[in-house]
Each structure stands twice: as structure tokens, then as C-alpha cells.
N, CA, C and O atoms as a GROMACS GRO file, in nm:
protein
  276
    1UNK      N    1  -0.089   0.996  -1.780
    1UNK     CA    2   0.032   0.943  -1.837
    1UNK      C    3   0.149   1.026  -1.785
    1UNK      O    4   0.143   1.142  -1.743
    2UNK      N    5   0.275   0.934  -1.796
    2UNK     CA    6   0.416   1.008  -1.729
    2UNK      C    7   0.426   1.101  -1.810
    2UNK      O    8   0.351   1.088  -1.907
    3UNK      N    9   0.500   1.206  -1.812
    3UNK     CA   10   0.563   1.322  -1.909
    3UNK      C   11   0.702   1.318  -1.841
    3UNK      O   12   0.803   1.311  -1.911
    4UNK      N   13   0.707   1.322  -1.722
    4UNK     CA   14   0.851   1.328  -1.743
    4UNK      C   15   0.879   1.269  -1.618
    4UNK      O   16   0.809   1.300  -1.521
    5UNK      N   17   1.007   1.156  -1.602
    5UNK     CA   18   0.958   1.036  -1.527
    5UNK      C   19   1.075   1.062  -1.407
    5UNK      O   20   1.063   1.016  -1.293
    6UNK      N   21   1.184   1.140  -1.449
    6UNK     CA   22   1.264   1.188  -1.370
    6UNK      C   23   1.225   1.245  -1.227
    6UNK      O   24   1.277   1.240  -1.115
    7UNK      N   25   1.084   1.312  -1.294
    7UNK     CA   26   1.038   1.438  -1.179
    7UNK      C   27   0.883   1.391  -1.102
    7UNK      O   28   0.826   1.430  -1.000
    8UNK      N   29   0.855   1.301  -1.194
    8UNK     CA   30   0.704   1.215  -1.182
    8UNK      C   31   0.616   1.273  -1.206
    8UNK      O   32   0.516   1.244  -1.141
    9UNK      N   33   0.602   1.386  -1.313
    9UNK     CA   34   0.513   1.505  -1.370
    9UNK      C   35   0.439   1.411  -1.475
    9UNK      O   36   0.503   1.332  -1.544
   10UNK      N   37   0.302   1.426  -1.482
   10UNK     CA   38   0.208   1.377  -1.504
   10UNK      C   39   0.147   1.474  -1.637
   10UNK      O   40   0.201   1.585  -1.650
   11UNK      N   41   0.058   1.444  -1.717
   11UNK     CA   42  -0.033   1.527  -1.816
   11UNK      C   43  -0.128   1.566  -1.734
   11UNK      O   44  -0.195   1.646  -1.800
   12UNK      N   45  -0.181   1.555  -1.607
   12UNK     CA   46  -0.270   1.592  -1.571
   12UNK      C   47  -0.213   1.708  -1.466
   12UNK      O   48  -0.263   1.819  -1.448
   13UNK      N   49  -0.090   1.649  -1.400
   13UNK     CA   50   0.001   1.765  -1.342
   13UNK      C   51   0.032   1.889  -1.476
   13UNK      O   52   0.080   1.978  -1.406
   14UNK      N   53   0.033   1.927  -1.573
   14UNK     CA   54   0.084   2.010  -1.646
   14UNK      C   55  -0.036   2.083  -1.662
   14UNK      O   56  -0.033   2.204  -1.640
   15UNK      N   57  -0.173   2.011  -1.707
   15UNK     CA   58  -0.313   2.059  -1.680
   15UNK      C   59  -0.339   2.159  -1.571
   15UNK      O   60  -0.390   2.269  -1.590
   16UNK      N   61  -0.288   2.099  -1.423
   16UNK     CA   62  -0.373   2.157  -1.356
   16UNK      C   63  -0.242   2.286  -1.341
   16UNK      O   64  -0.286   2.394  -1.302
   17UNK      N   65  -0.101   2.282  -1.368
   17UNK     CA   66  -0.037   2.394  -1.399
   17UNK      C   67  -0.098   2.506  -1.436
   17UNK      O   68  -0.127   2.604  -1.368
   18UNK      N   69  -0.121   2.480  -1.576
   18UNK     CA   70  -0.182   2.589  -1.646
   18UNK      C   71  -0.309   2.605  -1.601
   18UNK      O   72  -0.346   2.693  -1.679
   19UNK      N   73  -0.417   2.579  -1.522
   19UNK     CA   74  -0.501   2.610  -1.459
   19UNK      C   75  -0.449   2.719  -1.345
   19UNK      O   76  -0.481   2.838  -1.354
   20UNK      N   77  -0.392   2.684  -1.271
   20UNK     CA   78  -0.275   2.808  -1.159
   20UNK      C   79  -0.208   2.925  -1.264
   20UNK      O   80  -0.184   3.027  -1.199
   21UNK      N   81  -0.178   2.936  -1.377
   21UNK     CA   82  -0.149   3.040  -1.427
   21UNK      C   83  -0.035   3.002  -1.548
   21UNK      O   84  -0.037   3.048  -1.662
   22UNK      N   85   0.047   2.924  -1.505
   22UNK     CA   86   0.123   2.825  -1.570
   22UNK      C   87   0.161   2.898  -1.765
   22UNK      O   88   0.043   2.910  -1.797
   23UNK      N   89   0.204   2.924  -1.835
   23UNK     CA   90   0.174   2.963  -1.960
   23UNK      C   91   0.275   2.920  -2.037
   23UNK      O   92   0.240   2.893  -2.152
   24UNK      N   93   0.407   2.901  -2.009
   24UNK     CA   94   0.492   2.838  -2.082
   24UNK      C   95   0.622   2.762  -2.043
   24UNK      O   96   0.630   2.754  -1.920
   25UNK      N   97   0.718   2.709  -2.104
   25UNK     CA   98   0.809   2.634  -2.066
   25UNK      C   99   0.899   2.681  -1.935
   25UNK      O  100   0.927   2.605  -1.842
   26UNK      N  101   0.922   2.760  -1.940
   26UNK     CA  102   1.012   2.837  -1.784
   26UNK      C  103   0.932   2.810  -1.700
   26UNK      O  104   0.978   2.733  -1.615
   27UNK      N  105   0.822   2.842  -1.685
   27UNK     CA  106   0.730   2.845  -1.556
   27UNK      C  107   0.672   2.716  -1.602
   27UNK      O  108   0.575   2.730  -1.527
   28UNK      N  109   0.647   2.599  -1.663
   28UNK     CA  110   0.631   2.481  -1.586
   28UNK      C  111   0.733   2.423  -1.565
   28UNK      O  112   0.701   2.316  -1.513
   29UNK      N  113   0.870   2.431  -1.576
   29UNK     CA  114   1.015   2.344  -1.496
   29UNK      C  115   0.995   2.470  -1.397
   29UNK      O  116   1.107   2.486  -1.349
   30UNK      N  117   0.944   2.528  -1.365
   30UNK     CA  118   0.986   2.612  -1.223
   30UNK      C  119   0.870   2.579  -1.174
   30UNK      O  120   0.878   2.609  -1.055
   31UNK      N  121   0.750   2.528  -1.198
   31UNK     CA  122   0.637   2.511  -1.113
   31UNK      C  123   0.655   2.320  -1.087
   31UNK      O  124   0.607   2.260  -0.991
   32UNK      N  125   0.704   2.281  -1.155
   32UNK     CA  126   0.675   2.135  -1.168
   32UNK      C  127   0.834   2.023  -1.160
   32UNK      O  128   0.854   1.904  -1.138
   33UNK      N  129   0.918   2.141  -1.190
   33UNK     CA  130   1.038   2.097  -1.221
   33UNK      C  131   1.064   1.953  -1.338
   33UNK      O  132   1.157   1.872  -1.341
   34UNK      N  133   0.946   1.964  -1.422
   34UNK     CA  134   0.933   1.881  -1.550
   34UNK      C  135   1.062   1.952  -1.649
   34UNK      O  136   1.083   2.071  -1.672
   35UNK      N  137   1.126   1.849  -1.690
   35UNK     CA  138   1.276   1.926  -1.804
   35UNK      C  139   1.355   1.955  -1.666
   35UNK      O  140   1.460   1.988  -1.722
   36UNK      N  141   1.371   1.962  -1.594
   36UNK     CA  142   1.467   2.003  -1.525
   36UNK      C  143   1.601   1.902  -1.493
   36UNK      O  144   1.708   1.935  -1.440
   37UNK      N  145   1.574   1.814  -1.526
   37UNK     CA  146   1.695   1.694  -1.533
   37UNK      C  147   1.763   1.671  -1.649
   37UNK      O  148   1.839   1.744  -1.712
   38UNK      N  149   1.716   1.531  -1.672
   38UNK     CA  150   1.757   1.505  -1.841
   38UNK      C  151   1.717   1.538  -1.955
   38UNK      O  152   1.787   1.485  -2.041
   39UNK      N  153   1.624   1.611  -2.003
   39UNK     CA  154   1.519   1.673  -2.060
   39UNK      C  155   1.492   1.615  -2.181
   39UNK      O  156   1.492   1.666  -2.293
   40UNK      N  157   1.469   1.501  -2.146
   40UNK     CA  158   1.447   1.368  -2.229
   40UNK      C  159   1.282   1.405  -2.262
   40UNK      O  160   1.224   1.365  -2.362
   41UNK      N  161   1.216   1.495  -2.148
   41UNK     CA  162   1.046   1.504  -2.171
   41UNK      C  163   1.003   1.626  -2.228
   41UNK      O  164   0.883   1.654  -2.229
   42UNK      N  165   1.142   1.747  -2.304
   42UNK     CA  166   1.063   1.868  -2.277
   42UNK      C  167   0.989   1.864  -2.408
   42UNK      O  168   0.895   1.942  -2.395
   43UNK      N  169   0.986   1.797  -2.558
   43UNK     CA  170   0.877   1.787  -2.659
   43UNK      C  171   0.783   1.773  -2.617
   43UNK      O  172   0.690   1.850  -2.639
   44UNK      N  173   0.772   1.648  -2.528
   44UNK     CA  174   0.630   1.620  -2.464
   44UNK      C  175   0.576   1.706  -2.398
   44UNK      O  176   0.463   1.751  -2.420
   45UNK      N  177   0.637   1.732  -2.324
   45UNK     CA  178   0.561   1.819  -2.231
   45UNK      C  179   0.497   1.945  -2.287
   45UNK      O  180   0.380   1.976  -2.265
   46UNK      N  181   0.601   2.030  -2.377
   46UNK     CA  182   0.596   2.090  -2.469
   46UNK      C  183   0.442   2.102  -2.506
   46UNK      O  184   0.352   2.179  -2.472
   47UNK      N  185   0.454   1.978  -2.599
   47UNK     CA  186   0.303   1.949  -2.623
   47UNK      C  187   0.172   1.939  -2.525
   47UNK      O  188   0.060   1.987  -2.545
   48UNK      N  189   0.203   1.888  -2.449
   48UNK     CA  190   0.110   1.866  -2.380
   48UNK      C  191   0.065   2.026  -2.309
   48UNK      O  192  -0.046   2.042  -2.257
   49UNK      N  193   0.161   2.132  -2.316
   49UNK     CA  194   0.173   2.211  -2.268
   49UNK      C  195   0.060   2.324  -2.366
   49UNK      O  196  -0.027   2.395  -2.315
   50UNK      N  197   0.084   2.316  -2.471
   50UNK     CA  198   0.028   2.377  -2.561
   50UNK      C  199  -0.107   2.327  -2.600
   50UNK      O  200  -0.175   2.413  -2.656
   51UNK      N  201  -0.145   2.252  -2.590
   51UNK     CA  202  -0.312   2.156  -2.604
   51UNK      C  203  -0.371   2.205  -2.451
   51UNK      O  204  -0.490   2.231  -2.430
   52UNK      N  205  -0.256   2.212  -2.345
   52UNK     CA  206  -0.352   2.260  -2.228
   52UNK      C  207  -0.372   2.386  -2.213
   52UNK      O  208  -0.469   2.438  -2.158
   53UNK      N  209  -0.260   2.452  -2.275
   53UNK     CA  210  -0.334   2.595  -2.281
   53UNK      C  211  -0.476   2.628  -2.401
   53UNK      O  212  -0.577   2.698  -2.388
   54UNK      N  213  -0.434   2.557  -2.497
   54UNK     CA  214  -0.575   2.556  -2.609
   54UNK      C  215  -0.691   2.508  -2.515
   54UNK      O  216  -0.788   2.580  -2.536
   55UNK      N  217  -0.708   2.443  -2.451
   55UNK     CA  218  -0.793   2.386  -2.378
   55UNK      C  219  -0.851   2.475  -2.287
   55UNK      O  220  -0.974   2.480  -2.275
   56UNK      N  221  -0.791   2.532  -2.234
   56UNK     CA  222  -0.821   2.643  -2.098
   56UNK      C  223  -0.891   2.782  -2.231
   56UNK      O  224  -1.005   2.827  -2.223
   57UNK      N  225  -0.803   2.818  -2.326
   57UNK     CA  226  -0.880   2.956  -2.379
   57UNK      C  227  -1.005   2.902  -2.414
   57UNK      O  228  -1.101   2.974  -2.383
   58UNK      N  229  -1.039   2.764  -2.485
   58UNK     CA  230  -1.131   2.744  -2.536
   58UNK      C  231  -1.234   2.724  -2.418
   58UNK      O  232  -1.341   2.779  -2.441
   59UNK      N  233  -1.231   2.686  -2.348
   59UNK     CA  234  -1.302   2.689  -2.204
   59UNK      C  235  -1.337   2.796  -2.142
   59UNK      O  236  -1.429   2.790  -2.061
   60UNK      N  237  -1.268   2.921  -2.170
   60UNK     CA  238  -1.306   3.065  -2.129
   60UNK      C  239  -1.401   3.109  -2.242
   60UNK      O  240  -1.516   3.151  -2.232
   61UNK      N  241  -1.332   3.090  -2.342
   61UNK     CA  242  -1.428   3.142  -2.472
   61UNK      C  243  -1.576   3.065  -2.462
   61UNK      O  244  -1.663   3.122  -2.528
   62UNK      N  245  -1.619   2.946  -2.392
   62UNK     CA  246  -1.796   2.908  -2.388
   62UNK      C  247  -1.855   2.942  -2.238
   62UNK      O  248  -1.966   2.897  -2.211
   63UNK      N  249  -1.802   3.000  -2.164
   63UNK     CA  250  -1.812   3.057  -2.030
   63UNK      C  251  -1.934   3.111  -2.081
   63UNK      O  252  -1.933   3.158  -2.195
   64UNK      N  253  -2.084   3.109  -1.985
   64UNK     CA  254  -2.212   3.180  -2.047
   64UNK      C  255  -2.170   3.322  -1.959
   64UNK      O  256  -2.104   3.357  -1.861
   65UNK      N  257  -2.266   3.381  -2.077
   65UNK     CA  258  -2.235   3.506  -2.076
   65UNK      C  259  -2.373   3.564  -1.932
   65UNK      O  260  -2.493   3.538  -1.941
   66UNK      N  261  -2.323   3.626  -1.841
   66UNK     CA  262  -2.378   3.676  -1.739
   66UNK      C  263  -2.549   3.799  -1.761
   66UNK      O  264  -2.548   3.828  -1.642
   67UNK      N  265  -2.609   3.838  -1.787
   67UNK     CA  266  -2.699   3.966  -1.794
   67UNK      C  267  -2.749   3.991  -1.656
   67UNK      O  268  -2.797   3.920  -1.567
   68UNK      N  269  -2.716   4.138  -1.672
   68UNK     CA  270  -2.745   4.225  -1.555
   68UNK      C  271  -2.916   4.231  -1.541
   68UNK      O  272  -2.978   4.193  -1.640
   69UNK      N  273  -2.976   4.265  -1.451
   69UNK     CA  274  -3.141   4.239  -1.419
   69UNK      C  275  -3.186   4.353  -1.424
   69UNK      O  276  -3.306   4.373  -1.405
   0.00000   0.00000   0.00000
């Protein structure tokens, strides 16, 4: 889905943001230039921003755990 239609930033573009390191509003309008116009999208994105970072810790947190031999 669009997030912000100005820039053609995607929910899946904000995803794979925060996969690259991405962590909050400054650095995705500087990685994505999402909000950087009319900022008609930055709630959304916002959101979407914050579910993808929940998403990524929770994804580190079931990472199996390695044992040495």
C-alpha cells in the first residue's frame, strides 16, 4: 500500500528501511524522502514505522539460539 504518494513510498519500502537500520522519523524522510513534501503521510507512516520496528525486535528476539560443540 501507498504511504506517501508524493514520493511513491510504499509499507513495504518503510519495512525494508528499517531492515537497513532505519529507526525513526528523520532517517526515514532522509532515507526514503516519505514526509518530505506535503506531509499529508507522516501519521501513517509514523505508524507503519513503529509496527516495523516492533516487527524486526520481535524477529531478533525468536532468532535460535546458537551452542558451541
Amino acid at each position: 500500500m501507498y504511504v506517501c504518494i508524493c514520493n511513491s513510498v510504499t509499507d513495504s519500502d518503510i519495512r525494508d528501511a528499517v531492515l537497513d537500520g532505519v529507526c525513526n522519523m528523520r532517517q526515514l524522510k532522509h532515507s526514503t524522502g516519505c514526509g518530505s513534501k506535503c506531509g499529508c503521510c507522516k501519521e501513517m507512516a509514523a505508524e507503519v514505522l513503529q509496527q516495523s520496528l516492533a516487527e524486526a525486535r520481535q524477529s531478533k528476539l525468536q532468532l535460535p539460539v546458537m551452542q558451541m560443540a
